[in-house]
N, CA and C of each residue as an Amber inpcrd file, in Angstrom:
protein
   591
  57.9230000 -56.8310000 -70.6360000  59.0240000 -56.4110000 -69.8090000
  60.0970000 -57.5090000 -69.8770000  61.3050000 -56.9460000 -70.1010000
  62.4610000 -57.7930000 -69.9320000  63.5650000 -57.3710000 -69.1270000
  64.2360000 -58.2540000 -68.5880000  65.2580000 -57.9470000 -67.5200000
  66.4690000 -58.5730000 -68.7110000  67.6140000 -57.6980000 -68.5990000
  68.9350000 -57.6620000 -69.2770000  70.1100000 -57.6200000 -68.2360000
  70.8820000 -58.5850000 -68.2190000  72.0210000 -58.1170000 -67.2650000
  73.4830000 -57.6110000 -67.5730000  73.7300000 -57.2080000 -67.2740000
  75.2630000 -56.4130000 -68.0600000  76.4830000 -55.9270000 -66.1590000
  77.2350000 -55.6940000 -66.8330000  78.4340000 -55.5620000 -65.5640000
  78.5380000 -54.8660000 -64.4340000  77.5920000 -53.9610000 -64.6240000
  76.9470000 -53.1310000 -63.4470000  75.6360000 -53.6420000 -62.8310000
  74.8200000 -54.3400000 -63.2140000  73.6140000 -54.6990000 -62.5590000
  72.8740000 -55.1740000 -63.4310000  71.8060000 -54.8240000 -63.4730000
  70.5400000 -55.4650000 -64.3800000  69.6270000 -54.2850000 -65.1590000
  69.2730000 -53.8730000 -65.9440000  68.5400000 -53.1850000 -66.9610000
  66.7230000 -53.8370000 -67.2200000  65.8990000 -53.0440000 -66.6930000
  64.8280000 -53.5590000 -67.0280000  64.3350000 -52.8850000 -68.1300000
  63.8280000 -53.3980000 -68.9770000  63.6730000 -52.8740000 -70.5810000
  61.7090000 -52.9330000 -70.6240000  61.0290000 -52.0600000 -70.7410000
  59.7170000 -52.1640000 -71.1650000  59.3580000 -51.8870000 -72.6690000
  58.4870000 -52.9810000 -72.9380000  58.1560000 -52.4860000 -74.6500000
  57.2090000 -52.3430000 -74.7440000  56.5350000 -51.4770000 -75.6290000
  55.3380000 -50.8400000 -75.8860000  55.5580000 -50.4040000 -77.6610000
  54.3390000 -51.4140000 -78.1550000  53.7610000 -50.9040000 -79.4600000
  52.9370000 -49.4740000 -79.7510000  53.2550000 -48.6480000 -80.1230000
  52.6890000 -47.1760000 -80.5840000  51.2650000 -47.6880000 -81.8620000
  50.1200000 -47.5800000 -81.7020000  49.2480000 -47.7890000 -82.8660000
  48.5090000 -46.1970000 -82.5660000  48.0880000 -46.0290000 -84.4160000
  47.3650000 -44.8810000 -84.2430000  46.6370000 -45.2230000 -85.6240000
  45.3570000 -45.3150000 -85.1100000  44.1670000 -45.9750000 -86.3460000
  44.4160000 -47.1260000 -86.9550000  44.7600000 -47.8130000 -86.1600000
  45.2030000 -49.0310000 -86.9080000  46.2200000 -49.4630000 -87.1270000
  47.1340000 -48.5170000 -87.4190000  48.6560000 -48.3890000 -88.5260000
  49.9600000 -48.2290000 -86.7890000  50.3630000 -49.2570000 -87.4700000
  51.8760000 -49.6400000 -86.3070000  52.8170000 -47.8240000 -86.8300000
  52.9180000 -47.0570000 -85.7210000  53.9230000 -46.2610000 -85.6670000
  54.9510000 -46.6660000 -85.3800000  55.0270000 -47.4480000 -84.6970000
  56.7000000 -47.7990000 -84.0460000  56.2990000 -48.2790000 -82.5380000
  57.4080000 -48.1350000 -81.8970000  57.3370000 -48.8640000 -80.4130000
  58.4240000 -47.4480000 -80.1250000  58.2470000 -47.7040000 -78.5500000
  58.4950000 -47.2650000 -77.6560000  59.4600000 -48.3600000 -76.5860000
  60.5590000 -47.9350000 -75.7930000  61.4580000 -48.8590000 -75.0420000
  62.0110000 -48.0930000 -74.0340000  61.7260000 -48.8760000 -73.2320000
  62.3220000 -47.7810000 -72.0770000  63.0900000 -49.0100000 -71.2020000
  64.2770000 -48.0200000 -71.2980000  64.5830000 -49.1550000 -70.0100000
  64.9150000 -48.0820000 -68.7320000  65.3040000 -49.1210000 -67.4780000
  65.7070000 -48.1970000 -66.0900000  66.8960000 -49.5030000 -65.5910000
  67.4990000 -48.6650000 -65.1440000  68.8180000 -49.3180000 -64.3840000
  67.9590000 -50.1170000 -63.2700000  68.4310000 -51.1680000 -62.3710000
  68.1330000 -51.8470000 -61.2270000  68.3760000 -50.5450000 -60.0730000
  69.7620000 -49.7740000 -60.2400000  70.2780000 -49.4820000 -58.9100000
  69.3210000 -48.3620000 -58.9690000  68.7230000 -47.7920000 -60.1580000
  67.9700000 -46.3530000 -59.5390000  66.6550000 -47.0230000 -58.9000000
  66.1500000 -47.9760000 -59.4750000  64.9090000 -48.5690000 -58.7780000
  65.0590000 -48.7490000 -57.5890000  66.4980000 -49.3200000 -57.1690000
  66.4270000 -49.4720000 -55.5720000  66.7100000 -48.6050000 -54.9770000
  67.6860000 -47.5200000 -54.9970000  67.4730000 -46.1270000 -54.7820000
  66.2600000 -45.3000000 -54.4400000  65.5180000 -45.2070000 -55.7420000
  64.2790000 -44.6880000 -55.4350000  63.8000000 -45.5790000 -54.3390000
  63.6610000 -46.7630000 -54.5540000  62.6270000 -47.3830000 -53.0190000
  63.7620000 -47.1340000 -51.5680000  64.3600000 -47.1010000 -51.7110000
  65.1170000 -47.1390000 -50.4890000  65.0740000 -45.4730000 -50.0040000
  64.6130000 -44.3140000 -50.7490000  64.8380000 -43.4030000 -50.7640000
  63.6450000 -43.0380000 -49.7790000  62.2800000 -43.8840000 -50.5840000
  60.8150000 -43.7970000 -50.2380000  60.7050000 -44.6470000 -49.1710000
  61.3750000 -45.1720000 -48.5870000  61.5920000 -46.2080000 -47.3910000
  61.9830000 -45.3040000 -46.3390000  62.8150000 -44.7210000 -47.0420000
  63.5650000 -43.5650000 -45.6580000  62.0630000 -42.8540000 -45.3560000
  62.1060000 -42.0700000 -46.3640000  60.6960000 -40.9070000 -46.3700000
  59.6850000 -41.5410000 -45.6630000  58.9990000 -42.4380000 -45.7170000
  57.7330000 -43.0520000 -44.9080000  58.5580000 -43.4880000 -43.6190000
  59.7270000 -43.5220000 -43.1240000  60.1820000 -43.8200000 -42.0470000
  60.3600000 -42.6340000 -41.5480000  60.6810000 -41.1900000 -41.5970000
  60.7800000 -40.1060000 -40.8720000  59.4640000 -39.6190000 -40.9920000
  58.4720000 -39.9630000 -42.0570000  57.3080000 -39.1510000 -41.8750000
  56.4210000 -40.3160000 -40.2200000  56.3600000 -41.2810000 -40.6820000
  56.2990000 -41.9370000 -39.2880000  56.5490000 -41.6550000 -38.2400000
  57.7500000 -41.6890000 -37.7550000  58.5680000 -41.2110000 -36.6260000
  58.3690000 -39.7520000 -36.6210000  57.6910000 -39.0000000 -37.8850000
  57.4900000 -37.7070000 -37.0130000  56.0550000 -37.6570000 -36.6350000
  55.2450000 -38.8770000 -37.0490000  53.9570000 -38.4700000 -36.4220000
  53.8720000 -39.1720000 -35.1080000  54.9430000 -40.0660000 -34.9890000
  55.0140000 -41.0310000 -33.7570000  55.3740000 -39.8510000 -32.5880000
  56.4500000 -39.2340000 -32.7440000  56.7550000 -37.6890000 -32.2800000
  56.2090000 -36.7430000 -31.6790000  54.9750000 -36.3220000 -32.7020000
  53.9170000 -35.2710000 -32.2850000  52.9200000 -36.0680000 -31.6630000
  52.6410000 -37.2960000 -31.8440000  50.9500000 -37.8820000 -30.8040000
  51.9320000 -38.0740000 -29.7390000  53.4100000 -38.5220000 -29.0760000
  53.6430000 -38.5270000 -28.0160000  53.4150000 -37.4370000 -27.3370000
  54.2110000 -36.2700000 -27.7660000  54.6160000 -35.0300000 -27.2040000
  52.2940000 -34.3100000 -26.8650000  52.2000000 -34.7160000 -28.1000000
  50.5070000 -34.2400000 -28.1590000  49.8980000 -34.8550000 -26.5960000
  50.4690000 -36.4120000 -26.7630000  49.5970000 -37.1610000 -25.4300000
  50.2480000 -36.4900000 -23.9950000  51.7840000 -36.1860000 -23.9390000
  52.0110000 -35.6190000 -22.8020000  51.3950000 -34.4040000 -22.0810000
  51.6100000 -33.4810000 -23.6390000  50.9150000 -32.3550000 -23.3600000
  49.1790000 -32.2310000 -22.5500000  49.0700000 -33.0960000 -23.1130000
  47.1660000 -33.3720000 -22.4080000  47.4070000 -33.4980000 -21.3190000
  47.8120000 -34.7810000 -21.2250000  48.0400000 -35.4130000 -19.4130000
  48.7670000 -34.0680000 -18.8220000  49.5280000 -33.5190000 -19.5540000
  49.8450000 -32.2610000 -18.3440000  48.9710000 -31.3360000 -18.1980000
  48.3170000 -30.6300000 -19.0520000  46.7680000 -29.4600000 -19.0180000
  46.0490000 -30.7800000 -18.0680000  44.9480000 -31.9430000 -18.1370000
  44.8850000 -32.5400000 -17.2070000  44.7130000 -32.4600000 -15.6640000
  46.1530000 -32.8240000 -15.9220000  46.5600000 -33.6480000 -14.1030000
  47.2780000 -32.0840000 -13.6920000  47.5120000 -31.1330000 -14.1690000
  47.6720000 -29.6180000 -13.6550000  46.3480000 -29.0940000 -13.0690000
  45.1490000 -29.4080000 -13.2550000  43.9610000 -28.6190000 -12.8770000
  43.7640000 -29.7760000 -11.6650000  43.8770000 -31.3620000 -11.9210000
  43.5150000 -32.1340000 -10.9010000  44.4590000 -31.9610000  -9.3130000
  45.7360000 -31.4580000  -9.9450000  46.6890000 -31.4610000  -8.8430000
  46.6810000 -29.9510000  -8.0550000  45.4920000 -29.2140000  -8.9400000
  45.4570000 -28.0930000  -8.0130000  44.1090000 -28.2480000  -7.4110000
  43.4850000 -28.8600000  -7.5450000  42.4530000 -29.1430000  -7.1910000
  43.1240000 -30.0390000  -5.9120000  43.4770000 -30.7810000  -5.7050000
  43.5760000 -31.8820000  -4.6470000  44.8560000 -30.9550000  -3.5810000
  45.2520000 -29.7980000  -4.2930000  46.0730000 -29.4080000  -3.1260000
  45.1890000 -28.0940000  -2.2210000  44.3490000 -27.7570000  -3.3070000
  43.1350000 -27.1220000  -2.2500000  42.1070000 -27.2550000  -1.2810000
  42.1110000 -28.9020000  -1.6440000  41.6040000 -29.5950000  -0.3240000
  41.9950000 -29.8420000   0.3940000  43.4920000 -30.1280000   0.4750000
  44.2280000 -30.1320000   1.4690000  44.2860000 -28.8870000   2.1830000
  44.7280000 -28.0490000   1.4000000  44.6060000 -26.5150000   2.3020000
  43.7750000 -26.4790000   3.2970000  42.4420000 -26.5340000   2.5180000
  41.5110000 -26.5380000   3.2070000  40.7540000 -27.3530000   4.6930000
  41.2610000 -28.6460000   4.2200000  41.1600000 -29.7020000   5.2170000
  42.0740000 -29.3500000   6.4460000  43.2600000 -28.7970000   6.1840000
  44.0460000 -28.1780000   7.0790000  43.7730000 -26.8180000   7.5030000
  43.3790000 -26.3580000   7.1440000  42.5270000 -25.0930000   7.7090000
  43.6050000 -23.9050000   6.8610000  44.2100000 -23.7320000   6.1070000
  44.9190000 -23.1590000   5.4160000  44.2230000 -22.5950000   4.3160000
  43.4860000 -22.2770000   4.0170000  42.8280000 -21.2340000   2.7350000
  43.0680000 -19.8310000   2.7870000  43.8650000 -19.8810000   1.8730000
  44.5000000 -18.2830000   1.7310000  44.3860000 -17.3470000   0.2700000
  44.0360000 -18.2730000  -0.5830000  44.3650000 -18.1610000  -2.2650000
  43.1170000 -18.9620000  -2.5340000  42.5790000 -18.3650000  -3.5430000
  41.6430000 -19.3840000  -4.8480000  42.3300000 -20.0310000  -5.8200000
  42.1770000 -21.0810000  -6.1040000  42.8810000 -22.4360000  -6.8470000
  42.4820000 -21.0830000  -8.6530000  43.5650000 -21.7010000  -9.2420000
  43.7600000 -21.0400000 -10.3860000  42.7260000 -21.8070000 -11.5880000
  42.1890000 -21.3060000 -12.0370000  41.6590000 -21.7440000 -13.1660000
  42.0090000 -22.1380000 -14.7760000  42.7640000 -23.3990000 -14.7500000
  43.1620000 -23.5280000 -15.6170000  42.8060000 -23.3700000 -17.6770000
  41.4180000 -23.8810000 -17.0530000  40.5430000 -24.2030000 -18.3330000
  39.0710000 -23.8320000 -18.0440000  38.3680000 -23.9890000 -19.2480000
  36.6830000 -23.3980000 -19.3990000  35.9140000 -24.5570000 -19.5810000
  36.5460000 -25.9430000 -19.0620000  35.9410000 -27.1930000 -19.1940000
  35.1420000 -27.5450000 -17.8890000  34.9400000 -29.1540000 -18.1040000
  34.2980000 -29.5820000 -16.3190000  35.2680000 -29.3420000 -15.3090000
  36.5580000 -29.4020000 -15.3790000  37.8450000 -29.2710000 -14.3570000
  37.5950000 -27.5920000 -13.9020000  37.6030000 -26.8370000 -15.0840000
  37.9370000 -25.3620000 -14.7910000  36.0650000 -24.7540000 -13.9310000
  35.6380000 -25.8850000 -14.6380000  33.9930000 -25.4460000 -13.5880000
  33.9870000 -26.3970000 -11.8870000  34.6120000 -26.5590000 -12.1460000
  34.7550000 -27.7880000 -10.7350000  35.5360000 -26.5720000  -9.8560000
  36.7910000 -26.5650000 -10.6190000  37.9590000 -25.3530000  -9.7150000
  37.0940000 -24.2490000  -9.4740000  36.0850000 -23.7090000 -10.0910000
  35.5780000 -22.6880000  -9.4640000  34.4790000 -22.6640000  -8.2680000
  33.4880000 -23.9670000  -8.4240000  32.6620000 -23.9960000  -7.6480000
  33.5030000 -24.4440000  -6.3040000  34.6550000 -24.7480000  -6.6020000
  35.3380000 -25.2310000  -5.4250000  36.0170000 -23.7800000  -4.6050000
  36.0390000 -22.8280000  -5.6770000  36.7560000 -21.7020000  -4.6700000
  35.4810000 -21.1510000  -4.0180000  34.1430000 -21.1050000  -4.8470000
  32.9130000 -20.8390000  -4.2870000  32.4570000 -21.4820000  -2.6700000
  32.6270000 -22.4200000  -2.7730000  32.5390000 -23.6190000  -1.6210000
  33.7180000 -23.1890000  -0.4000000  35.0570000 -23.0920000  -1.0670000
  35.6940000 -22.6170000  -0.0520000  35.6190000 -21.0940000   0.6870000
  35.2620000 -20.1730000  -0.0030000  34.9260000 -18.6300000   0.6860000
  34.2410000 -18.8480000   1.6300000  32.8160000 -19.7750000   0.9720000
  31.2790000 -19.8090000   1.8550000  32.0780000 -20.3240000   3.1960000
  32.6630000 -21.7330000   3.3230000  32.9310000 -21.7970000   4.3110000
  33.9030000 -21.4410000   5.1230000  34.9090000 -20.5010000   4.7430000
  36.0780000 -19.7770000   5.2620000  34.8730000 -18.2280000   5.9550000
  34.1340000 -18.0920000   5.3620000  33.3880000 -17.0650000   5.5980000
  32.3130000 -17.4150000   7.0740000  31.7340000 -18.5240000   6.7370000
  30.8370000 -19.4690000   7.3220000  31.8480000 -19.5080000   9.2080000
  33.2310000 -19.6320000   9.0150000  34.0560000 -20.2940000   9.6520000
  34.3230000 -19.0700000  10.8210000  34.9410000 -18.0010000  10.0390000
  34.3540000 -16.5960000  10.3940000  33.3050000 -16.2740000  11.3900000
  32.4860000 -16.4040000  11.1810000  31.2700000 -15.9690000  11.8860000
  31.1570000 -16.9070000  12.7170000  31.4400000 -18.2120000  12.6400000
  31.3480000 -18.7160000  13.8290000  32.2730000 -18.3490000  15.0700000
  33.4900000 -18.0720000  14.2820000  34.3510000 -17.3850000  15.2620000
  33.8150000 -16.5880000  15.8470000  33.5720000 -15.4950000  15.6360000
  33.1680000 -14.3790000  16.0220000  31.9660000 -14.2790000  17.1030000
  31.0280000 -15.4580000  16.8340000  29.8010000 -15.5100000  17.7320000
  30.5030000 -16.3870000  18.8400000  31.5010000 -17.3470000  18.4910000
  32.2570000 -17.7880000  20.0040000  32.5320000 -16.9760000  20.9050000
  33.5700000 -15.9740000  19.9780000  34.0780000 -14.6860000  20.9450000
  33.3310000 -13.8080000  21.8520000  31.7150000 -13.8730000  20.7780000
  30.5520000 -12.7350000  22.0990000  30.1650000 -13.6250000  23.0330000
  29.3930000 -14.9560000  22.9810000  29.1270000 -16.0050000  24.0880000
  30.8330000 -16.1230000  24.9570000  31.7060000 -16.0790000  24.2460000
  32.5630000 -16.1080000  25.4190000  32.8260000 -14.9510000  26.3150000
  32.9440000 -13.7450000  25.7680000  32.5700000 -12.4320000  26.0000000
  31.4480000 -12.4740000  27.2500000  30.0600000 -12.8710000  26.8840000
  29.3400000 -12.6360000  27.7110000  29.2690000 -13.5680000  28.6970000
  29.3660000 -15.2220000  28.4230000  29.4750000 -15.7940000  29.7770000
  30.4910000 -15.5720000  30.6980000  31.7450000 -14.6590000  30.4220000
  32.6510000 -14.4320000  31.6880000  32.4830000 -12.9840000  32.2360000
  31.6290000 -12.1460000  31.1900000  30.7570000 -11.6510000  32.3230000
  29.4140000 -11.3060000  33.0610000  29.2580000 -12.6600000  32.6030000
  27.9620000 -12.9570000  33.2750000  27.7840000 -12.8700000  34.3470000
  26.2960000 -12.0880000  35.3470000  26.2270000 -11.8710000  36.8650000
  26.2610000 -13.1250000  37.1600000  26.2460000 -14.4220000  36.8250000
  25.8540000 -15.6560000  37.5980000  26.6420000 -16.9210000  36.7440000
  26.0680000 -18.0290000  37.5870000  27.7520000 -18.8550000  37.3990000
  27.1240000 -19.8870000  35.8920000  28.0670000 -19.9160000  34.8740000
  27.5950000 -20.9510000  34.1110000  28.5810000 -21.7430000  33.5670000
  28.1250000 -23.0300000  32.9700000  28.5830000 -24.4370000  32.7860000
  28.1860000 -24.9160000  31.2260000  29.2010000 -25.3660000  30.7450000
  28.6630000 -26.5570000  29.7000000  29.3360000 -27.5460000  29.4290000
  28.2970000 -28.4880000  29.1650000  28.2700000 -30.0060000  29.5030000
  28.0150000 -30.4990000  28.0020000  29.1790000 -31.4000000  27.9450000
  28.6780000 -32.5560000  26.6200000  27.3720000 -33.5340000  26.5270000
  27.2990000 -34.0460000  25.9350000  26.2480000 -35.5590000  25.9560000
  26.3850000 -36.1970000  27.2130000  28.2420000 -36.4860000  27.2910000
  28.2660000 -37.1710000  28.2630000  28.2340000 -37.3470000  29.6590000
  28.2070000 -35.9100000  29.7390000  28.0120000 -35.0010000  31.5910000
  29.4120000 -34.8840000  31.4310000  30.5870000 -34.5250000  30.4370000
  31.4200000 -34.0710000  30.6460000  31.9320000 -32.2690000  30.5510000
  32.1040000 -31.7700000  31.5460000  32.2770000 -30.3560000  32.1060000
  33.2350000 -29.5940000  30.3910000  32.8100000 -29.3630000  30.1540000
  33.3390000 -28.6270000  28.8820000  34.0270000 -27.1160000  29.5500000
  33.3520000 -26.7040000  30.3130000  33.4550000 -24.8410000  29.9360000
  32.8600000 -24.3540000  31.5130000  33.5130000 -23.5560000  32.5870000
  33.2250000 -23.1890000  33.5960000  33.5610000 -21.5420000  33.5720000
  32.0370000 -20.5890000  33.5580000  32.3540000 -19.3370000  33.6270000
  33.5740000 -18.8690000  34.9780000  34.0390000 -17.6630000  35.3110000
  34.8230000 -16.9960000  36.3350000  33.4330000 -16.9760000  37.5800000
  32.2170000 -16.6680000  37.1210000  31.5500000 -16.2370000  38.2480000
  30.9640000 -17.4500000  39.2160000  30.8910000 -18.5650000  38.1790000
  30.8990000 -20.2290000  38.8170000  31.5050000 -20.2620000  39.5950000
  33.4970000 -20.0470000  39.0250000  34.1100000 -20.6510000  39.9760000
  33.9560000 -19.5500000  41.5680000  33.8160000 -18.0540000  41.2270000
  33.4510000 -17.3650000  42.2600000  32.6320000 -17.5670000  43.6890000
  31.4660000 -18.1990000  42.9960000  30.4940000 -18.5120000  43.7330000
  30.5490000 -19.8160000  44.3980000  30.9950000 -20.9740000  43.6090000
  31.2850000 -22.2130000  44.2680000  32.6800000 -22.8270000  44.5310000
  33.6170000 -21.7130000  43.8740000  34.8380000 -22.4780000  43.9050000
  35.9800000 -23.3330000  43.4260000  34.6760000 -23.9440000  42.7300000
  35.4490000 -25.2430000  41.6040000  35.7800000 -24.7670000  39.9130000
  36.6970000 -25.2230000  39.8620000  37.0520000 -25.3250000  38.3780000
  36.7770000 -26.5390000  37.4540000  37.6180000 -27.0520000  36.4270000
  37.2210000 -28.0820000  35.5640000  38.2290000 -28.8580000  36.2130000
  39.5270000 -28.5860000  36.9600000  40.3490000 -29.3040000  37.5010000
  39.5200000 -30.1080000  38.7480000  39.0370000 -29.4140000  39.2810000
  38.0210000 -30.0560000  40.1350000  37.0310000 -30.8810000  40.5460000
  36.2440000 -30.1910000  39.3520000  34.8980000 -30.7520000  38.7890000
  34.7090000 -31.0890000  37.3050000  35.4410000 -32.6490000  36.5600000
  35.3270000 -32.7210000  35.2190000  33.6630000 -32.8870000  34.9050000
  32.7290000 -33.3390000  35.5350000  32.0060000 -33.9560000  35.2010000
  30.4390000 -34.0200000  35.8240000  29.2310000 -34.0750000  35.7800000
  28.3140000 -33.8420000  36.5360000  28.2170000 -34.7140000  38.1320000
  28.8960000 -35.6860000  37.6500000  28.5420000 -36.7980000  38.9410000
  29.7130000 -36.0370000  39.6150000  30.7970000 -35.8700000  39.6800000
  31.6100000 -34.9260000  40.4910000  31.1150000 -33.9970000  41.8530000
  30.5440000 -33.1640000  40.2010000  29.7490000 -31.9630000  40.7090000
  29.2630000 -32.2450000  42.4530000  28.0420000 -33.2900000  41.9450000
  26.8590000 -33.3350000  43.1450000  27.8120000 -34.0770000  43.9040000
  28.7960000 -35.1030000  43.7900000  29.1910000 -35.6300000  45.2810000
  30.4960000 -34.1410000  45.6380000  30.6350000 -33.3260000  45.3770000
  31.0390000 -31.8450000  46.2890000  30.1380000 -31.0330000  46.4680000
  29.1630000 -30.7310000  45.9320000  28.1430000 -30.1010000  45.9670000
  26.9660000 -30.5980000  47.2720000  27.0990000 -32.0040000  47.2000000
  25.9060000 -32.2540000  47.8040000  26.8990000 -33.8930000  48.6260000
  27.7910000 -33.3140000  49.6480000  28.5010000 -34.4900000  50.0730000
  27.4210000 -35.7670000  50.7120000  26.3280000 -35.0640000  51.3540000
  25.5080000 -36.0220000  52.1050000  25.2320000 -37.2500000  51.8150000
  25.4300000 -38.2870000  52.4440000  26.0330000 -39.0340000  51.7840000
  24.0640000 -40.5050000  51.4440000  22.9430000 -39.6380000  51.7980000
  22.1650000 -39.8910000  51.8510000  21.1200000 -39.7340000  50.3780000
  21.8960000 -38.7810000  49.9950000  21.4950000 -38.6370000  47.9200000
  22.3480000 -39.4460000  47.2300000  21.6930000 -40.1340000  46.6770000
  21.8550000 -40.8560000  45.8890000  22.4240000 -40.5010000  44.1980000
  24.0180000 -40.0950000  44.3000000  24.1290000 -39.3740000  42.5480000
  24.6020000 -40.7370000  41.8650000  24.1650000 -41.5770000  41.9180000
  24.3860000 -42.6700000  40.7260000  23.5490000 -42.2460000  40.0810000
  22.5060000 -42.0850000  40.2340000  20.6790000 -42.0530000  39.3050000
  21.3630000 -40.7050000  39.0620000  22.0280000 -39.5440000  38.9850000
  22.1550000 -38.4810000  37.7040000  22.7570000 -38.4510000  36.4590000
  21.6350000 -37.8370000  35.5680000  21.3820000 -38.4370000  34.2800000
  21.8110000 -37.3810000  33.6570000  23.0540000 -37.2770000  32.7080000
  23.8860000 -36.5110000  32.0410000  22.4590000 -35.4750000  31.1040000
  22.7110000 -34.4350000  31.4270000  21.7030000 -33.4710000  30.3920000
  20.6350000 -33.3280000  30.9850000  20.0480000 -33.5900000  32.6530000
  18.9970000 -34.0650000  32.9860000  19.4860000 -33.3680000  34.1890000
  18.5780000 -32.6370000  35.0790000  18.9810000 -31.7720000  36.5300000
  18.3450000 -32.4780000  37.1890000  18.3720000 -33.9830000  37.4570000
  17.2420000 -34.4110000  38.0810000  18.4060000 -34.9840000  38.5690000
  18.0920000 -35.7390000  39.6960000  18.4100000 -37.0820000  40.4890000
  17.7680000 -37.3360000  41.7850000  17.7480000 -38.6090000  42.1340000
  16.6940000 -39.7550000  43.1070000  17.1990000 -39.3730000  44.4230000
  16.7610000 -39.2250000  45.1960000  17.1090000 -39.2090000  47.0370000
  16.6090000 -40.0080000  47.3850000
């Protein structure tokens, strides 16, 4: 290989001997201009620079796309607990996918019926106990842990008078109930019908 320079640039000249059985045919010479060589590379410079930048392109747009399929099933997921936590369940969370997310979103609408259903029926059995203790022939009460008066039927207050405005609490109760001032209601014991005289 030889490099030649002349008024436009440089000429690279390759030589090559032709043999065939032995016997010199001739040679072969090739030359190429400098500027197409740099051309061509500058050409192939471009080309590996847009093929780059277009794969740089598609794994972005590829990575967004994920994180959005993703954080779309997680963000419906976390707004159905909220619903729910708020007592708002009206709709089953959409099922985005046939993966662990899209099996999660379902056992989660499963979970939410049971207990929207669950929630239901408790209602409903409030409504007959409330139903029946106000009309119950006789007077009834309920009391927390703490001997605090929760709940006073109509026929209670009928019979004795008092309400919850009255009577929050068991120790209440017995000092109106039982003014004498000779019983002793310190010793009554919340949940317990007992006390000391």
């Amino acid at each position: 290989m030889r490099e030649t320079s002349f008024s436009k640039g440089k000429i690279f000249e390759i030589h090559t001997p032709i043999f065939f059985k032995g016997k010199s045919l001739g040679s072969v010479l090739v030359g190429v201009n400098q500027s197409v060589l740099l051309q061509a590379q500058s050409f192939a410079r471009e080309r590996i620079f847009w093929l780059c930048a277009s794969i740089l392109l598609v794994a972005v747009v590829g990575v967004i796309g994920i994180s959005i399929v993703i954080t779309r099933s997680i963000r419906e997921l976390a707004s159905g607990v909220e619903d729910l936590e708020q007592g708002k369940w009206g709709r089953p969370l959409r099922v985005f996918s046939r993966d662990e997310l899209g099996k999660l979103t379902e056992s989660f609408n499963k979970m939410s019926r049971t207990i929207m259903e669950q929630q239901e029926e408790v209602s409903k059995y409030t409504r007959q106990l409330q139903a029946l203790s106000e009309n119950a022939p006789f007077g009834m009460v309920m009391i927390d842990q703490e001997g605090i008066f929760k709940y006073i039927n109509s026929k209670f207050k009928e019979l004795f008078g008092y309400d919850l405005k009255d009577i929050p609490d068991g120790k209440t109760w017995f000092r109106k109930a039982y003014p004498d001032p000779a019983i002793d209601t310190r010793s009554f014991q919340p949940g317990f019908m007992t006390w000391k005289v």
